[in-house]
BAMARTI-468901 format. One record per residue (C-alpha): x, y, z; residue in three letters. Coordinates in steps of 0.05 Angstrom, whole numbers, plus 5000, padded with zeros to 4 digits. Last residue first. Layout:
N
@x: X	y: Y	z: Z	aa: ala;
...
***
This chain:
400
@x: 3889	y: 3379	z: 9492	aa: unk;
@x: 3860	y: 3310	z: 9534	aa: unk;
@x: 3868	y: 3344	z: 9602	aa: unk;
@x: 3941	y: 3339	z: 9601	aa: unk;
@x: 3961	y: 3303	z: 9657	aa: unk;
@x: 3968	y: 3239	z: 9611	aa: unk;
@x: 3911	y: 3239	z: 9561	aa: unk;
@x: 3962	y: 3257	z: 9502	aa: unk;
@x: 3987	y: 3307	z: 9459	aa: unk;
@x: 4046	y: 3256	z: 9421	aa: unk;
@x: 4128	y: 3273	z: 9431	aa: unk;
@x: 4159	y: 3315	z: 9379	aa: unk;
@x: 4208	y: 3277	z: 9335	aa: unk;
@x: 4280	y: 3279	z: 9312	aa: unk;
@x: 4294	y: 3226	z: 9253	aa: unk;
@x: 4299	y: 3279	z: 9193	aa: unk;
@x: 4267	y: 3283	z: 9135	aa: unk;
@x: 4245	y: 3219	z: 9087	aa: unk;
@x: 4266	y: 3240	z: 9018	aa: unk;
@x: 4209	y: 3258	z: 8965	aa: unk;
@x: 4194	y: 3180	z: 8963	aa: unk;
@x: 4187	y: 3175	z: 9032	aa: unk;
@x: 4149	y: 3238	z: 9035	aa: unk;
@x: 4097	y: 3207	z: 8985	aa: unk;
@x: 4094	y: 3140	z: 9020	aa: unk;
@x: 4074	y: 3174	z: 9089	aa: unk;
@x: 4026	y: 3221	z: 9052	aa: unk;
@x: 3984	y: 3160	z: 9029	aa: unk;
@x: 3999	y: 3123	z: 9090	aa: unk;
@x: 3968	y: 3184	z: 9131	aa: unk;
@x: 3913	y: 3179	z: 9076	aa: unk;
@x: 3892	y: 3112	z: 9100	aa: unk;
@x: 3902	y: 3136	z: 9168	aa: unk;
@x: 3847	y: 3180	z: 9161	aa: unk;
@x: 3797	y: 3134	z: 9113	aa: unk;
@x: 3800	y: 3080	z: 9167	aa: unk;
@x: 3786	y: 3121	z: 9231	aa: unk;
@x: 3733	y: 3167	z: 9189	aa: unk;
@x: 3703	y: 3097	z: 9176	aa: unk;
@x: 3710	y: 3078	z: 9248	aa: unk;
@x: 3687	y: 3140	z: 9275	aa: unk;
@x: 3627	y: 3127	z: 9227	aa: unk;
@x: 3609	y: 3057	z: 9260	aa: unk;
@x: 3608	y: 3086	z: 9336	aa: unk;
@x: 3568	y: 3145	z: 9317	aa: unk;
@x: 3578	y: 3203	z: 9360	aa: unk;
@x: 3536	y: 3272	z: 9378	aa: unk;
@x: 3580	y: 3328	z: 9407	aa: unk;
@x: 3548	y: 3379	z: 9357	aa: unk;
@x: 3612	y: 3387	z: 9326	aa: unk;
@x: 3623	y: 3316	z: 9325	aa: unk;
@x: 3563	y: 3312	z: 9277	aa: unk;
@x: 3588	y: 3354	z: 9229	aa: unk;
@x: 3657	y: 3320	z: 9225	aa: unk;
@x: 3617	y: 3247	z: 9223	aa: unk;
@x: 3569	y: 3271	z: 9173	aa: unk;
@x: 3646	y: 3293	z: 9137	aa: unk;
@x: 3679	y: 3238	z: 9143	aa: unk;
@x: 3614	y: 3196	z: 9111	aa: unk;
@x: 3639	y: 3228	z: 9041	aa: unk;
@x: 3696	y: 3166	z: 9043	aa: unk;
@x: 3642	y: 3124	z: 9034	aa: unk;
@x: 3599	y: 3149	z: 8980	aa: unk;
@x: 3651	y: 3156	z: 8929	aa: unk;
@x: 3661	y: 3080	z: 8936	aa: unk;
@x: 3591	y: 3068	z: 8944	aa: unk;
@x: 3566	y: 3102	z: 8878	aa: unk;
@x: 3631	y: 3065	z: 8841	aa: unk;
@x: 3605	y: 3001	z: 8871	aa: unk;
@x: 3535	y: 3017	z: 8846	aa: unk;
@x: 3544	y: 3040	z: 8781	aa: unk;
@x: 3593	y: 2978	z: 8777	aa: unk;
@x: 3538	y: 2941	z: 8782	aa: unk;
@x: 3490	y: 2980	z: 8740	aa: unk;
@x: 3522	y: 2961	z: 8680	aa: unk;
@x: 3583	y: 2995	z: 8646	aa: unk;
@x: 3593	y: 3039	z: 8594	aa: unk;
@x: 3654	y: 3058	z: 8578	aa: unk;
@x: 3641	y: 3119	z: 8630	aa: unk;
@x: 3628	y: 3078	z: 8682	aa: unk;
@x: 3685	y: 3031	z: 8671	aa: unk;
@x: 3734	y: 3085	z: 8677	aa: unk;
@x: 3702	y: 3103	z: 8740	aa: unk;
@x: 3711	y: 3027	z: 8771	aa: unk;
@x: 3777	y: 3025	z: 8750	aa: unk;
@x: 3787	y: 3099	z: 8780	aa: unk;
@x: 3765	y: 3077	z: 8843	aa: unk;
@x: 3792	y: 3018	z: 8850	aa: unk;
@x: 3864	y: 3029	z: 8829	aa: unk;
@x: 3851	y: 3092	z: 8887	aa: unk;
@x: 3832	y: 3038	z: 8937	aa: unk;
@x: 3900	y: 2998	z: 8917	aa: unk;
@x: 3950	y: 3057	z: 8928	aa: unk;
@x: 3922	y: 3067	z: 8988	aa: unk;
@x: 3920	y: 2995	z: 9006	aa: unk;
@x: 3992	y: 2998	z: 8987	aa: unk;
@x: 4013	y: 2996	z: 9071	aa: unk;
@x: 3964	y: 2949	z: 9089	aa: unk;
@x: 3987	y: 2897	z: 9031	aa: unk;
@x: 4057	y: 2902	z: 9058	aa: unk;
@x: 4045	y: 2896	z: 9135	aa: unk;
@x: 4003	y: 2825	z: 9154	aa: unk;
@x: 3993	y: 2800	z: 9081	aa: unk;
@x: 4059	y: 2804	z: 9044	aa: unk;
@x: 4104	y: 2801	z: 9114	aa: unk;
@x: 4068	y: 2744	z: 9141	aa: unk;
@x: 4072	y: 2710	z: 9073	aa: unk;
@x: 4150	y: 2726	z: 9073	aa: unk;
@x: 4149	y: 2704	z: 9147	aa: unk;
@x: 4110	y: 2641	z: 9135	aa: unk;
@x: 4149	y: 2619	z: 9063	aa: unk;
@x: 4090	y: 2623	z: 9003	aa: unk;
@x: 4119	y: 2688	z: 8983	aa: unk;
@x: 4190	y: 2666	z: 8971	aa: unk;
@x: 4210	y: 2723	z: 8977	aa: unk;
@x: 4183	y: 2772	z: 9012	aa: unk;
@x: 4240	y: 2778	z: 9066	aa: unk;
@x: 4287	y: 2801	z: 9012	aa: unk;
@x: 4255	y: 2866	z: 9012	aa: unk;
@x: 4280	y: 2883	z: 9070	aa: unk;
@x: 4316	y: 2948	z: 9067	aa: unk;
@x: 4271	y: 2980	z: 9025	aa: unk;
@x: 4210	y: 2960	z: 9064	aa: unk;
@x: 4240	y: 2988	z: 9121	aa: unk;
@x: 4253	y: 3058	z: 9087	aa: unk;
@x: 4176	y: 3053	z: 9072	aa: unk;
@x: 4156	y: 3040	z: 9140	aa: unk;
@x: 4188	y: 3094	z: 9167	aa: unk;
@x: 4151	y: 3144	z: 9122	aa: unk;
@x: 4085	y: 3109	z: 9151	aa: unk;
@x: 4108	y: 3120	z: 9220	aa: unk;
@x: 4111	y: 3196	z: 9202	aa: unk;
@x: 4048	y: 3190	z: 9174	aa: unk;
@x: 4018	y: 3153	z: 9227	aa: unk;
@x: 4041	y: 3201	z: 9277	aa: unk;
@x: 4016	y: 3265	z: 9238	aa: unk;
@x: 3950	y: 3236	z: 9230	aa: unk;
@x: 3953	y: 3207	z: 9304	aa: unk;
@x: 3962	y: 3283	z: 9328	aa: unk;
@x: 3913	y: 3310	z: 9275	aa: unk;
@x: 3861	y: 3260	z: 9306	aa: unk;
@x: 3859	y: 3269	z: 9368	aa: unk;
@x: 3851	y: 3225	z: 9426	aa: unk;
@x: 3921	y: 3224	z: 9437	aa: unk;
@x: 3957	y: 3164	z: 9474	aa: unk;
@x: 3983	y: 3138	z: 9546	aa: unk;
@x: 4002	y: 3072	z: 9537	aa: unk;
@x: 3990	y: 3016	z: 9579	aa: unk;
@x: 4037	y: 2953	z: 9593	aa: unk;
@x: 4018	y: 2876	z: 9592	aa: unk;
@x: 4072	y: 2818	z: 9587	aa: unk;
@x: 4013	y: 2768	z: 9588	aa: unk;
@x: 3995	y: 2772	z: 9508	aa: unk;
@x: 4073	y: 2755	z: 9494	aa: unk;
@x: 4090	y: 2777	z: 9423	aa: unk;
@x: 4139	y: 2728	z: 9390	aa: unk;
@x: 4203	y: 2740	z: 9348	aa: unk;
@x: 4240	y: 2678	z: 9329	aa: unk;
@x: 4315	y: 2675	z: 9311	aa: unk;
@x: 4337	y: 2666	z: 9234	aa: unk;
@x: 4380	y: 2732	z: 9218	aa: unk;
@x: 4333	y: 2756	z: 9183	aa: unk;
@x: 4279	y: 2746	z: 9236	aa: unk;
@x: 4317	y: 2788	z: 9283	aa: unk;
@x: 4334	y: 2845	z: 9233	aa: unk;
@x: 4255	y: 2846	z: 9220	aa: unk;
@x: 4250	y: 2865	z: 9300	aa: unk;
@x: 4300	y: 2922	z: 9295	aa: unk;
@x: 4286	y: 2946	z: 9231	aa: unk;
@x: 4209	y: 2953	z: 9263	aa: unk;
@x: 4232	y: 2985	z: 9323	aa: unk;
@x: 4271	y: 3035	z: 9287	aa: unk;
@x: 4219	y: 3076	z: 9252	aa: unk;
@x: 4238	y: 3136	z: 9228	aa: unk;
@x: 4302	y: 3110	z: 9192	aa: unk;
@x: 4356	y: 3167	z: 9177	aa: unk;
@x: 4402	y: 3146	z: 9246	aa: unk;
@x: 4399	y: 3069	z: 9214	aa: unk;
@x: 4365	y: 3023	z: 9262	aa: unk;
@x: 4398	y: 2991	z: 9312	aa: unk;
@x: 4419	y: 2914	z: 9305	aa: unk;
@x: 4392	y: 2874	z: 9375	aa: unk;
@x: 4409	y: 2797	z: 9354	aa: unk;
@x: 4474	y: 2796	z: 9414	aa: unk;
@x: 4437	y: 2839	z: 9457	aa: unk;
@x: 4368	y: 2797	z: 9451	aa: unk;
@x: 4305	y: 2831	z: 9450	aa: unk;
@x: 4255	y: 2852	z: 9491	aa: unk;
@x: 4199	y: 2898	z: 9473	aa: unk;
@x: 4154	y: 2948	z: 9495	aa: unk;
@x: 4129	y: 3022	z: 9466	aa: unk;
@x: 4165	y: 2994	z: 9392	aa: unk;
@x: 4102	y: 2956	z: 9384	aa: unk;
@x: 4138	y: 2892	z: 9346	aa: unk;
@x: 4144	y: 2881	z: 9275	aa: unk;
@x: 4120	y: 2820	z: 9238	aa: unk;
@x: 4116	y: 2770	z: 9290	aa: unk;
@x: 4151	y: 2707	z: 9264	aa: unk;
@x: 4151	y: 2644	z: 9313	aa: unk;
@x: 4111	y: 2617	z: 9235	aa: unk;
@x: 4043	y: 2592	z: 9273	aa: unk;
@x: 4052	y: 2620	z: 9355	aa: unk;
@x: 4093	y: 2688	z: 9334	aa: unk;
@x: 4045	y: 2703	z: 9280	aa: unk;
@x: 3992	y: 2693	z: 9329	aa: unk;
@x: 4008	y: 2741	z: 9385	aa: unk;
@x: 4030	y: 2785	z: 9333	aa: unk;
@x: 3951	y: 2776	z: 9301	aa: unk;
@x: 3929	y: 2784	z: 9376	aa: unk;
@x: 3963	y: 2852	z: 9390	aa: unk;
@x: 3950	y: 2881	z: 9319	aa: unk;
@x: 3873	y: 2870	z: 9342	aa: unk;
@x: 3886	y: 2903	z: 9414	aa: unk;
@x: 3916	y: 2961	z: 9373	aa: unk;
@x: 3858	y: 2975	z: 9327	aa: unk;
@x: 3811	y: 2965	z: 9376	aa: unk;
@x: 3837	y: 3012	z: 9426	aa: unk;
@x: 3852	y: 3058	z: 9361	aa: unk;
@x: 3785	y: 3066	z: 9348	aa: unk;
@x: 3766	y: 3086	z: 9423	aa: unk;
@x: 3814	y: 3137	z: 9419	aa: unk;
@x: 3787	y: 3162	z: 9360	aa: unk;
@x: 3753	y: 3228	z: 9394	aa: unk;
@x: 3683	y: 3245	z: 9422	aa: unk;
@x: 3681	y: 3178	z: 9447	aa: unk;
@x: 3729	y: 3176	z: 9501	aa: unk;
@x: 3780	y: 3124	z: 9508	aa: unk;
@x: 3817	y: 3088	z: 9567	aa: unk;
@x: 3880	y: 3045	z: 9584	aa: unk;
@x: 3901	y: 3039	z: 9520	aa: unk;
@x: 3931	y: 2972	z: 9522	aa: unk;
@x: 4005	y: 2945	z: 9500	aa: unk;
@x: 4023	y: 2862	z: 9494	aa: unk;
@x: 4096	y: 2860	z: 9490	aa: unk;
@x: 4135	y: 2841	z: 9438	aa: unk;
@x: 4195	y: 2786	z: 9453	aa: unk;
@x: 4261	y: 2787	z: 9405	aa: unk;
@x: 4312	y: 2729	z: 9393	aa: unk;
@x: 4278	y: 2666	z: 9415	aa: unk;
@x: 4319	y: 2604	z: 9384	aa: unk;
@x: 4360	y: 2596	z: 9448	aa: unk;
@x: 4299	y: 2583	z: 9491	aa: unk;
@x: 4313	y: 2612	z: 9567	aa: unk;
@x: 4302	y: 2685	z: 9523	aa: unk;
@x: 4226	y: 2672	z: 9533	aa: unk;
@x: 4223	y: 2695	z: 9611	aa: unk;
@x: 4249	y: 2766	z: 9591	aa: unk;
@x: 4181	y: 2793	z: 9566	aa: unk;
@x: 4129	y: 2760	z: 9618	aa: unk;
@x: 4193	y: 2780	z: 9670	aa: unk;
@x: 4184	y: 2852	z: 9649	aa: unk;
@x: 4116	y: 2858	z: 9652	aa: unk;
@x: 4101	y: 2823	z: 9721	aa: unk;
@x: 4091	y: 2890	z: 9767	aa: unk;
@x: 4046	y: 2933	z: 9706	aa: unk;
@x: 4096	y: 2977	z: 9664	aa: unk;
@x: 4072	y: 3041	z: 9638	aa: unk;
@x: 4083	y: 3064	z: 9562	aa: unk;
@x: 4091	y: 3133	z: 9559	aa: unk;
@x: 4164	y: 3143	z: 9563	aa: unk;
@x: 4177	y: 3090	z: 9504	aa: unk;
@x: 4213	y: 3030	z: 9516	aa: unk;
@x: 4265	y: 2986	z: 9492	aa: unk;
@x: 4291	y: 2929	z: 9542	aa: unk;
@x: 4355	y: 2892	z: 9524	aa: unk;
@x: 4379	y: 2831	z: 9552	aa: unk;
@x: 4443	y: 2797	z: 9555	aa: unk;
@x: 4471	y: 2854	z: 9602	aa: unk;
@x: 4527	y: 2892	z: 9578	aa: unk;
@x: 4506	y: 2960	z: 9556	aa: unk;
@x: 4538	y: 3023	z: 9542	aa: unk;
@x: 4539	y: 3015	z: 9469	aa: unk;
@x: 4460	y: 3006	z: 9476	aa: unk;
@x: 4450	y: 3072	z: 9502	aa: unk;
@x: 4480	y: 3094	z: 9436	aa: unk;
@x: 4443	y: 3065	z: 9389	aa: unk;
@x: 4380	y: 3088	z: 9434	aa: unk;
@x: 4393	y: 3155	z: 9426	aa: unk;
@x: 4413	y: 3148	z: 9352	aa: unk;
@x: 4348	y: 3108	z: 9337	aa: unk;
@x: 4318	y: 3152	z: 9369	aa: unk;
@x: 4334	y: 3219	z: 9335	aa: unk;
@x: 4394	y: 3263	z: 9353	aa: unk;
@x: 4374	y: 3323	z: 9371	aa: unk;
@x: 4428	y: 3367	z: 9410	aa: unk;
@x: 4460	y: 3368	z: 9477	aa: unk;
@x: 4450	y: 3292	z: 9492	aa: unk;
@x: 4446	y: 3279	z: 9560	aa: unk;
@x: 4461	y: 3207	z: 9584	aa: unk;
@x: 4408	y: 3186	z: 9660	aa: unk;
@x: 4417	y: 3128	z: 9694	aa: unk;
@x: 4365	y: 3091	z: 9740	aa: unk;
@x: 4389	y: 3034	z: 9782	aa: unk;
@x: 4405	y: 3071	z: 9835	aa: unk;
@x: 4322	y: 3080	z: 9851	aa: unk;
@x: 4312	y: 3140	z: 9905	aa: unk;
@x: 4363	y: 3180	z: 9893	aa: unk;
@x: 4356	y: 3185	z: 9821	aa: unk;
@x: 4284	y: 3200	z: 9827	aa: unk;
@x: 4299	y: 3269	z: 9834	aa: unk;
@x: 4349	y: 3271	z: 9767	aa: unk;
@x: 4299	y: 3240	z: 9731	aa: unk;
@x: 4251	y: 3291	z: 9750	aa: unk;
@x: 4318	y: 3352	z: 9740	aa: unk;
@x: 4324	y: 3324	z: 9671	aa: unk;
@x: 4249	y: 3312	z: 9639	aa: unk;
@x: 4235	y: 3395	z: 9665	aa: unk;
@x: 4228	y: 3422	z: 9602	aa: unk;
@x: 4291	y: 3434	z: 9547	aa: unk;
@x: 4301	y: 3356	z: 9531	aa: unk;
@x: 4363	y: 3352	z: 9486	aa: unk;
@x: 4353	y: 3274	z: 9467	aa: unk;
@x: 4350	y: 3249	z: 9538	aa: unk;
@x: 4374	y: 3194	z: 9535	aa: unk;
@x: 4351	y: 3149	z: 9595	aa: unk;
@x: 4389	y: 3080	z: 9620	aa: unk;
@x: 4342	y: 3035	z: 9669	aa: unk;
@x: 4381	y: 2986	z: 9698	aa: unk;
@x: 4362	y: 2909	z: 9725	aa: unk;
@x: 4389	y: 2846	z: 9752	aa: unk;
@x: 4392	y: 2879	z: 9829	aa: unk;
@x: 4318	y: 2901	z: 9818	aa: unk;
@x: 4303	y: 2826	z: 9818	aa: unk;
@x: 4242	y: 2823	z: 9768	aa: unk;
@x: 4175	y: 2826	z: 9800	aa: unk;
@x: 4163	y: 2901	z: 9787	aa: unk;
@x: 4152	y: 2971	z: 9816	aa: unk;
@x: 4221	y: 2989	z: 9782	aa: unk;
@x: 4192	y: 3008	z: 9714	aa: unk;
@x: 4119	y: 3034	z: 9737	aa: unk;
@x: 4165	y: 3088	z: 9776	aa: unk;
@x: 4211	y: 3104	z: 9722	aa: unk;
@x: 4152	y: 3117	z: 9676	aa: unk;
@x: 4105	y: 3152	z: 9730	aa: unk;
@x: 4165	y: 3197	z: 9734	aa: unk;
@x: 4170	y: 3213	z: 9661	aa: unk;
@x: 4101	y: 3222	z: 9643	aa: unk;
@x: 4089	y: 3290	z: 9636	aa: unk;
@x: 4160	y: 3318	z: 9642	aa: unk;
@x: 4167	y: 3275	z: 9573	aa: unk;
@x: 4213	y: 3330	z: 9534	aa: unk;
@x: 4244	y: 3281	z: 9503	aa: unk;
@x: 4259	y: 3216	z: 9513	aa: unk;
@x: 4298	y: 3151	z: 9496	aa: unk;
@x: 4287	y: 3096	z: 9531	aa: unk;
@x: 4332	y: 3027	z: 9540	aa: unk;
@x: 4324	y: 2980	z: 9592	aa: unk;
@x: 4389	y: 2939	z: 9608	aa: unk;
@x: 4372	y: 2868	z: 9639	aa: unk;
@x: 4420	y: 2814	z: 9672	aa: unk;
@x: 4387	y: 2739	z: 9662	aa: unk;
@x: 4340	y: 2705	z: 9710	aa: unk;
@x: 4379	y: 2651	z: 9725	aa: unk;
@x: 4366	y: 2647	z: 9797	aa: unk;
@x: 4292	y: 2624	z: 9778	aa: unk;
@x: 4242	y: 2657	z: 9814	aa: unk;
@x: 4190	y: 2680	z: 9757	aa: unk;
@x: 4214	y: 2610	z: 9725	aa: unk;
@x: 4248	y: 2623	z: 9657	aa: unk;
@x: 4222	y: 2596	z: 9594	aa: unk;
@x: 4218	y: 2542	z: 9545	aa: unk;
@x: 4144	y: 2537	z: 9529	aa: unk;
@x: 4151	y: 2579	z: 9467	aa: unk;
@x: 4089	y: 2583	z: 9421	aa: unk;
@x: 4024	y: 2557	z: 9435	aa: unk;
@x: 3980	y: 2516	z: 9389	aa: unk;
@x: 3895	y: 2502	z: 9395	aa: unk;
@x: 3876	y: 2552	z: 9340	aa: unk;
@x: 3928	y: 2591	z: 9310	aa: unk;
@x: 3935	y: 2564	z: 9246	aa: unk;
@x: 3853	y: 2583	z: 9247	aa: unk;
@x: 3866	y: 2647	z: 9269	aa: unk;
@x: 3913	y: 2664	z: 9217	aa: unk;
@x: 3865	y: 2645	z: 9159	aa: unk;
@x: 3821	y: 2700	z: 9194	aa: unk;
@x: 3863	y: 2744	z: 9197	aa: unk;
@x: 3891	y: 2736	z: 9129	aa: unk;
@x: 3836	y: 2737	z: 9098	aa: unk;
@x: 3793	y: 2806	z: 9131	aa: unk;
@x: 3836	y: 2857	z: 9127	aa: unk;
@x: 3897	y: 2843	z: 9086	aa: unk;
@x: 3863	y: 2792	z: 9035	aa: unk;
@x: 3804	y: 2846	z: 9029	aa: unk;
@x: 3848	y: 2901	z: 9008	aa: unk;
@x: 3889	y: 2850	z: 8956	aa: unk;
@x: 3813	y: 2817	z: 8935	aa: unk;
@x: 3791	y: 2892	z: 8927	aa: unk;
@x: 3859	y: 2911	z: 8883	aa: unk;
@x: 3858	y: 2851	z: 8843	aa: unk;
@x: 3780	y: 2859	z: 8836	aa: unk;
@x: 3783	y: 2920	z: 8799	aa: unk;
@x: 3847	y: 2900	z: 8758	aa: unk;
@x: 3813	y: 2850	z: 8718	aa: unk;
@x: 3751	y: 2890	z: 8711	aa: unk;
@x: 3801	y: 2945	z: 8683	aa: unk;
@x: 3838	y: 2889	z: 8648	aa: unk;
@x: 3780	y: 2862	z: 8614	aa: unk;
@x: 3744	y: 2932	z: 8598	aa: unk;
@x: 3804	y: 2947	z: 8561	aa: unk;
@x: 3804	y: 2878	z: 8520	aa: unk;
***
């Protein structure tokens, strides 16, 4: 009977794992295949074209601040139907006196101080209490705007159903000695299953807080505790029954780290958020066999316990070992300790600037497996405060 529920619970875990990765993106394609979502939209020209109020909260983004403001007003929208509102969440570089600069030059630029950390989502709570326009822009300081981004995110909101629009963000370059290249891939893969969520169930499970629209009256801010506010934001949407889609033409470009401590400590923080978001919607899941509950199960759930599920693996697969058991699960247990002990060839490799494609992707995988892993633990330990440290990036910083 033991060696039934250990098998049993063996290939749970790897059918879970494999549902997440490999299933459900697949089954999603095929929905996908030949439908579009929302065809009700806005005209690039059309006087309609409603009022928008862009909302970023920074600090201590001298790096990328002015490229920001001017990839935000080098667009196609009307610049008369648009305002950029900055908090600066106690910035102590030079963020205030750029903004301040480029004040005279684009009036629809304004800048709120906040003397002490706040957080985000209390920066961009209360940017948004400021606001009147019907649609709200959130964005980080180092996503860039290409000329047509905003109207690709705004031209949805003509459909009454549409509460929230995700844009589609690139990294515009990677380098092989780090995981930049890794998270290209991973990001332009989230950016397709959105892109298909949105077109099957009009249910994107969470959009890339760097870009998003959504509308005022739907927009709910996050909690001041939550660490990841543009996922509340987005699952608030669907609760309340409006669509969220991710628009593949409303491009932008982030500026990222290509190291891997940075994007460990990132995805663990994000991973922390995650958590708190899973406690407050819950509900979602249920019924499972609903599109957005199934969405939520497969697309975000199951990825976050994979953790949990790889270790049920591994020590299912080791207690069957040691009761005994054939070569097969010799094997699998022989590969799963195997694996994971490819970060290291990788490591020593790096170090003599020599790189393997497949075993950045394995280090990739294992990493921010592990970020989860520590993500889950400080959530459960109590989650820390909301203030961050912007990410070491490309952007006039050499790479450090």
């Amino acid at each position: 009977m033991l060696d039934a529920v250990l098998i049993g619970a063996f290939w749970l875990a790897l059918l879970l794992v494999a549902h997440t990765y490999v299933l459900f993106p697949l089954l999603l394609s095929w929905r996908a295949r030949g439908r579009h979502h929302n065809v009700q939209v806005y005209t690039p020209h059309d006087e309609e074209l409603p009022q928008v109020d862009i909302l970023l909260a920074a600090h201590n983004e001298e790096q990328v601040i002015e490229e920001k403001i001017r990839s935000t007003f080098a667009t196609t929208y009307p610049l008369d139907k648009l305002t950029l509102h900055i908090g600066s969440d106690n910035s102590t570089d030079r963020t205030h006196a750029l903004v301040e600069r480029l004040q005279a030059q684009y009036s629809g630029v304004h800048l709120r101080v906040f003397g002490q950390r706040t957080g985000k989502p209390g920066i961009i709570e209360a940017l948004a209490l400021e606001t009147s326009a019907p649609v709200l822009v959130l964005t980080d300081a180092n996503v860039f705007f290409v000329p047509d981004t905003i109207y690709q995110l705004v031209k949805h909101f003509r459909a009454p159903q549409v509460g929230l629009v995700g844009g589609n963000i690139l990294n515009p370059e990677h380098r092989q000695e780090g995981i930049s290249g890794q998270e290209k891939a991973y990001l332009e893969r989230e950016n397709l299953i959105k892109y298909q969520e949105g077109v099957v169930w009009g249910a994107m499970i969470g959009a890339f807080g760097g870009c998003f629209a959504v509308r005022s009256r739907c927009f709910h801010a996050a909690p001041a505790s939550f660490l990841v506010d543009d996922f509340y934001t987005s699952m608030a949407v669907l609760r309340d029954g409006y669509q969220a889609l991710n628009e593949l033409a409303a491009v932008c470009y982030e500026d990222v780290s290509d190291r891997l401590p940075e994007e460990f400590r990132r995805k663990a923080r994000i991973s922390t958020g995650n958590f708190q978001n899973l406690r407050e919607f819950w509900q979602l899941l249920w019924p499972p066999w609903r599109g957005l509950s199934y969405a939520f199960w497969s697309h975000k759930v199951l990825r976050w316990l994979t953790p949990l599920l790889l270790l049920l693996m591994l020590l299912a697969s080791a207690a069957l070992v040691l009761r005994g058991a054939g070569w097969f699960y010799q094997l699998l247990l022989l590969g799963q300790v195997g694996l994971p002990l490819l970060l290291l060839l990788d490591a020593g490799l790096r170090r003599g600037n020599r790189h393997a494609r497949l075993l950045r992707f394995i280090t990739h995988f294992y990493s921010m497996n592990a970020a989860l892993l520590v993500g889950l633990w400080r959530y459960l330990r109590g989650a820390g405060p909301a203030t961050w440290q912007p990410t070491q990036r490309f952007q006039k910083a050499g790479g450090k």
